[in-house]
C-alpha positions as CSV (number, residue, x, y, z in Angstrom):
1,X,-26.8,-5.1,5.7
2,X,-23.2,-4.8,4.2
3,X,-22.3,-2.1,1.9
4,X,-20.1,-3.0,-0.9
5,X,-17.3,-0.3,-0.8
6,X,-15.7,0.1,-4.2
7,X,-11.6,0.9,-4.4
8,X,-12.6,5.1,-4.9
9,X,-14.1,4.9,-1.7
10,X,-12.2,2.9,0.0
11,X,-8.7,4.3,2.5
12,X,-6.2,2.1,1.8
13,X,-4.7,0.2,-1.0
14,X,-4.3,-3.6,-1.3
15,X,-0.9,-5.1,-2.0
16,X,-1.7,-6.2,-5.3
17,X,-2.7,-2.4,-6.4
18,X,0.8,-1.5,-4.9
19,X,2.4,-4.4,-6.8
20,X,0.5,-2.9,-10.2
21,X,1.6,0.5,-9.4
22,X,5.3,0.0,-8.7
23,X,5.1,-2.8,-11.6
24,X,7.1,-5.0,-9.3
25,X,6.5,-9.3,-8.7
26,X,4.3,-10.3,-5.6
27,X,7.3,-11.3,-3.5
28,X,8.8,-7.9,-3.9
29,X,5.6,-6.3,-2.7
30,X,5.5,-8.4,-0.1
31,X,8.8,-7.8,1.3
32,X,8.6,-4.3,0.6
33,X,5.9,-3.8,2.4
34,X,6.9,-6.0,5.3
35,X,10.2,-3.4,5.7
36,X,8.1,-0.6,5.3
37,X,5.8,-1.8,7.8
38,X,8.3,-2.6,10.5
39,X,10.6,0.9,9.6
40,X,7.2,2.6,9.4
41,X,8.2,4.5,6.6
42,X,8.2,6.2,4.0
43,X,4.6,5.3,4.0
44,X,1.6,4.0,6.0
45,X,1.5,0.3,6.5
46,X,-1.6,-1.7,8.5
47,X,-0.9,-5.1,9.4
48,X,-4.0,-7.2,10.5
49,X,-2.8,-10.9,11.2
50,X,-1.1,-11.7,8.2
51,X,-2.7,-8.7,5.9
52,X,-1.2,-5.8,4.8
53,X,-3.6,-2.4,3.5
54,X,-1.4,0.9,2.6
55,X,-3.1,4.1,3.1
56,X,-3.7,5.9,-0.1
57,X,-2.7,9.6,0.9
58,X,0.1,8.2,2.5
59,X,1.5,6.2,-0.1
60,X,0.3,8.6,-2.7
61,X,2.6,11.5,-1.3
62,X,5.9,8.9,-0.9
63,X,5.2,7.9,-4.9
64,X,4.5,11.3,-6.3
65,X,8.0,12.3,-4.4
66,X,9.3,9.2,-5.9
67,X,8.5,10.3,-9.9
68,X,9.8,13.9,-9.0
69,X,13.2,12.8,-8.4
């Protein structure tokens, strides 16, 4: 039986809650998180085929630096 995981629960983000966070268009997402992804950095980035998912504590720590500066 699957469990349905809700986003508390869950690891990692999904590029559209990184696109809502950073208020940027899907494109920009996209290629932001392909750059981060192939630098890997600032932040955590899975790939799985053509899927991206963003670890939260990962990405949580880079953002919080980001509004301190």
């Amino acid at each position: 039986m699957k469990q349905h995981i809700t986003g508390d629960e869950r690891e990692v983000y999904f590029p559209s809650e990184i696109q809502q966070k950073l208020g940027i268009s899907k494109t920009s997402t996209y290629k932001f998180l392909e750059d981060v992804y192939k630098n890997k950095a600032p932040f955590t980035v899975v790939k799985i085929g053509k899927l991206y998912r963003i670890t939260k504590t990962s990405f949580d720590c880079w953002f919080k630096q980001q509004i301190r500066k």
